[in-house]
VEXDREN-2710 file (C-alpha; in Angstrom, 1 decimal):
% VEXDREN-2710
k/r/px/py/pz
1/UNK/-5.7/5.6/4.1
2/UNK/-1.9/4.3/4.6
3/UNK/-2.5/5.1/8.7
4/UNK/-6.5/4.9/10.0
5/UNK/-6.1/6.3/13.5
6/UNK/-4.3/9.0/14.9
7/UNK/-1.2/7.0/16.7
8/UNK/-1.1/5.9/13.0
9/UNK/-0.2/9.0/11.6
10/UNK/2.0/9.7/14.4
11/UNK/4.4/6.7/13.7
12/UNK/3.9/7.3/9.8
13/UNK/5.0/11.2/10.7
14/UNK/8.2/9.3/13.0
15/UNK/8.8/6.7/10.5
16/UNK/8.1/8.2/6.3
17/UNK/11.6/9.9/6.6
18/UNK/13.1/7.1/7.6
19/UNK/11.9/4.6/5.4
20/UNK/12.5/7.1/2.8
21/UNK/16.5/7.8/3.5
22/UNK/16.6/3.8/3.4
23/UNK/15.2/3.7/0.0
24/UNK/11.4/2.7/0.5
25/UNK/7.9/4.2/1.0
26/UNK/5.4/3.0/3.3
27/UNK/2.7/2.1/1.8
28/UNK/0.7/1.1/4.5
29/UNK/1.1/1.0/8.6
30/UNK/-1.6/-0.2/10.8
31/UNK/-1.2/-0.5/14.7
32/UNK/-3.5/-3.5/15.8
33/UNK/-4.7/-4.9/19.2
34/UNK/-5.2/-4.2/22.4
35/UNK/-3.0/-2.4/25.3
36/UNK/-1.0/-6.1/25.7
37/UNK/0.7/-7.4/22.6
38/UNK/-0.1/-5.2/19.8
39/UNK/0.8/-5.6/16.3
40/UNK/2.9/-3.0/14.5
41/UNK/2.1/-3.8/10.7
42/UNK/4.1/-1.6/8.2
43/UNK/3.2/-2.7/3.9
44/UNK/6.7/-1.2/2.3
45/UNK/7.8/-1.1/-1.4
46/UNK/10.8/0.6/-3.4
47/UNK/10.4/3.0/-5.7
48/UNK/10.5/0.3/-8.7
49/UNK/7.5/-1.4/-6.7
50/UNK/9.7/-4.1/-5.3
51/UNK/10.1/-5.7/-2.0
52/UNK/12.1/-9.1/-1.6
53/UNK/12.8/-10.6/1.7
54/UNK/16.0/-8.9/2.3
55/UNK/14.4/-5.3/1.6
56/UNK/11.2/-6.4/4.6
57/UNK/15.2/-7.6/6.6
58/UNK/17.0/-4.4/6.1
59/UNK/14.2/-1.9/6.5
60/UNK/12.7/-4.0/9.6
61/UNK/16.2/-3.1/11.0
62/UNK/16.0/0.2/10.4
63/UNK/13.1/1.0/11.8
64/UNK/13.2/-1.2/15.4
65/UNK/16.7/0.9/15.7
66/UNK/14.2/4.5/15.5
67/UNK/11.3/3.0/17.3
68/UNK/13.3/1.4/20.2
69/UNK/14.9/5.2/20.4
70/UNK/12.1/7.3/20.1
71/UNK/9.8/4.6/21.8
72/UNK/6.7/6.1/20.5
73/UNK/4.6/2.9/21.5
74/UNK/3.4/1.9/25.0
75/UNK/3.8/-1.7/25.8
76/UNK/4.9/-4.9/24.1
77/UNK/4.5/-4.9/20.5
78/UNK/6.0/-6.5/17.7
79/UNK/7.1/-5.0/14.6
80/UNK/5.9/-7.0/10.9
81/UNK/7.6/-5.3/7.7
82/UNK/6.1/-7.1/4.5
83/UNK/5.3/-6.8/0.4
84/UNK/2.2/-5.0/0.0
85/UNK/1.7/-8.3/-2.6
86/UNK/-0.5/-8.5/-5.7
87/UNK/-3.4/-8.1/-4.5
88/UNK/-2.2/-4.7/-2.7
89/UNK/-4.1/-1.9/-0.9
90/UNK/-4.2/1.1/-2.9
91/UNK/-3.3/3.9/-0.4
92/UNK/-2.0/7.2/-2.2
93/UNK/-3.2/8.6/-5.8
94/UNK/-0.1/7.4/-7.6
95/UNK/-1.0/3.8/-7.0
96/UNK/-4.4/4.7/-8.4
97/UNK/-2.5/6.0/-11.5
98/UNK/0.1/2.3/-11.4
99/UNK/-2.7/0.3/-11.6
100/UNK/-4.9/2.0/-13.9
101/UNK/-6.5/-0.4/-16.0
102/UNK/-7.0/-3.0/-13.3
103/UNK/-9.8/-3.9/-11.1
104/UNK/-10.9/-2.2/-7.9
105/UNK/-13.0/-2.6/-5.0
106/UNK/-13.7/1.0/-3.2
107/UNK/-14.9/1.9/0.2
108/UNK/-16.0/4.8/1.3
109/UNK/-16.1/6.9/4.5
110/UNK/-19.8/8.5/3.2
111/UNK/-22.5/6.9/1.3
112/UNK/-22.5/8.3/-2.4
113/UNK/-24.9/7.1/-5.0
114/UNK/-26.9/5.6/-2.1
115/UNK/-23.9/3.4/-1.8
116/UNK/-20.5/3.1/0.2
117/UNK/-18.7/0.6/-1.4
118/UNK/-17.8/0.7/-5.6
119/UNK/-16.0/-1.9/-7.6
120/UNK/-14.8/-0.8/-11.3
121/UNK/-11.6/-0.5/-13.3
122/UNK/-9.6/2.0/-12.3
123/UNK/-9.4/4.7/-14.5
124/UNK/-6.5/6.8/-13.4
125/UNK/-6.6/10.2/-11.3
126/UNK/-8.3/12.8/-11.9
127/UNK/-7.2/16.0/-10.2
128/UNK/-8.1/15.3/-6.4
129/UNK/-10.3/12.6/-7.4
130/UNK/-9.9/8.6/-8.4
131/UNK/-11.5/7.6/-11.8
132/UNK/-12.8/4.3/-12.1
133/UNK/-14.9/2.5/-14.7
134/UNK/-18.0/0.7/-12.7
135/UNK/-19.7/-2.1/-13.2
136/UNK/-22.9/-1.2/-15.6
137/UNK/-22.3/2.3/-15.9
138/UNK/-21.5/4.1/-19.3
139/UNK/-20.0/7.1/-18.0
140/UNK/-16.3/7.2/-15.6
141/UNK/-17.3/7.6/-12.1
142/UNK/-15.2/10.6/-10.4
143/UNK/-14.4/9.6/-6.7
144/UNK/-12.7/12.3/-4.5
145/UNK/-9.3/10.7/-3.3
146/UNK/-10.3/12.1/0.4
147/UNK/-13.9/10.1/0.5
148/UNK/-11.6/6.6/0.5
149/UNK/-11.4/4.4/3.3
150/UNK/-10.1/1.6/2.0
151/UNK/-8.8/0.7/-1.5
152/UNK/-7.3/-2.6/-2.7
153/UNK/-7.1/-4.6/-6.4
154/UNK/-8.9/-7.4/-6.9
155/UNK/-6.8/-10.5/-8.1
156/UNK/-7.7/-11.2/-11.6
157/UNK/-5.9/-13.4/-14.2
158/UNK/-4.6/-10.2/-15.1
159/UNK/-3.3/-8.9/-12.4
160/UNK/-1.8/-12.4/-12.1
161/UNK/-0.5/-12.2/-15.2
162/UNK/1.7/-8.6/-14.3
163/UNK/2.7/-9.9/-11.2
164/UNK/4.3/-13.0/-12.9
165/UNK/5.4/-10.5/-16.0
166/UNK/7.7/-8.5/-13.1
167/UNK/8.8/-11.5/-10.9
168/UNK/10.6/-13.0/-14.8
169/UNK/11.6/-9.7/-15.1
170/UNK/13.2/-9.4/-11.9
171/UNK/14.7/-12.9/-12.2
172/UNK/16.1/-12.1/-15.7
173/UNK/17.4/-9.1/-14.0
174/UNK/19.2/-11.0/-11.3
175/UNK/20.6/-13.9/-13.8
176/UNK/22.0/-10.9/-15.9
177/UNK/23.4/-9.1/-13.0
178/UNK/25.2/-12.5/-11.6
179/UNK/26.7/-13.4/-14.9
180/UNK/28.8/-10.3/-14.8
END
């Protein structure tokens, strides 16, 4: 899910370690377009599930200098290092487990329940699978982690609501550390 073809999981192979030694995980890295002008797209975050405009500066810099060595992509392309936002893809299980509690939409690679796609509160992680709370149903659904396509919150008032919670947070953070 964080790559969808295979020259995706070849950069994310090339670039995970990297990102990592800087201080960030990819959360998501999608190589778009044609063979002229392509679009290297990488979502990043830090551990603490921040990503200002001087982490996407710094880590977009870090990687060009690894891509323009290793030059693992034919052509002209340019490189876009952004905030996953609020309204994020989920990619790997811990997100599933971060944003447990908050609304879903799902989409599978296989039709289950006669259905591929599934929108529900996420209910956490379950082993290899995602838990999630549908619309209607009485019962948690049990979705296996390696059936997702493509995962992403929904933007609710209260997703809006943490997302504003952690940018006061942040600031308070920031006022706090300038006043010392």
């Amino acid at each position: 899910m964080r790559g969808k073809t295979a020259e995706d999981a070849r950069l994310l192979e090339l670039l995970d370690p990297v990102a990592e030694a800087a201080g960030y995980g990819i959360v998501r890295l999608r190589l778009m377009g044609g063979s002229e002008r392509r679009r290297l797209q990488i979502m990043a975050e830090r551990p603490d599930g921040e990503m200002l405009i001087e982490d996407c500066a710094k880590l977009s810099r870090t990687l060009s200098e690894v891509l323009d060595a290793a030059d693992p992509i034919s052509g002209e392309y340019t490189l876009e290092v952004s905030s996953p936002g609020v309204d994020r893809p989920l990619t790997r299980k811990q997100d599933f487990e971060t944003y447990e509690g908050y609304e879903a939409r799902l989409e599978l690679d296989r039709l289950a329940e006669g259905r591929k796609r599934f929108k529900g509160v996420l209910a956490g992680v379950e082993g290899d699978n995602i838990a999630i709370d549908l619309e209607g149903e009485e019962e948690t659904t049990l979705i296996p982690f390696a059936w997702i396509q493509e995962a992403k919150l929904v933007l609710t008032d209260e997703l809006m609501k943490r997302g504003a919670e952690e940018r006061a947070q942040r600031m308070q953070h920031q006022d706090n550390e300038a006043s010392e």
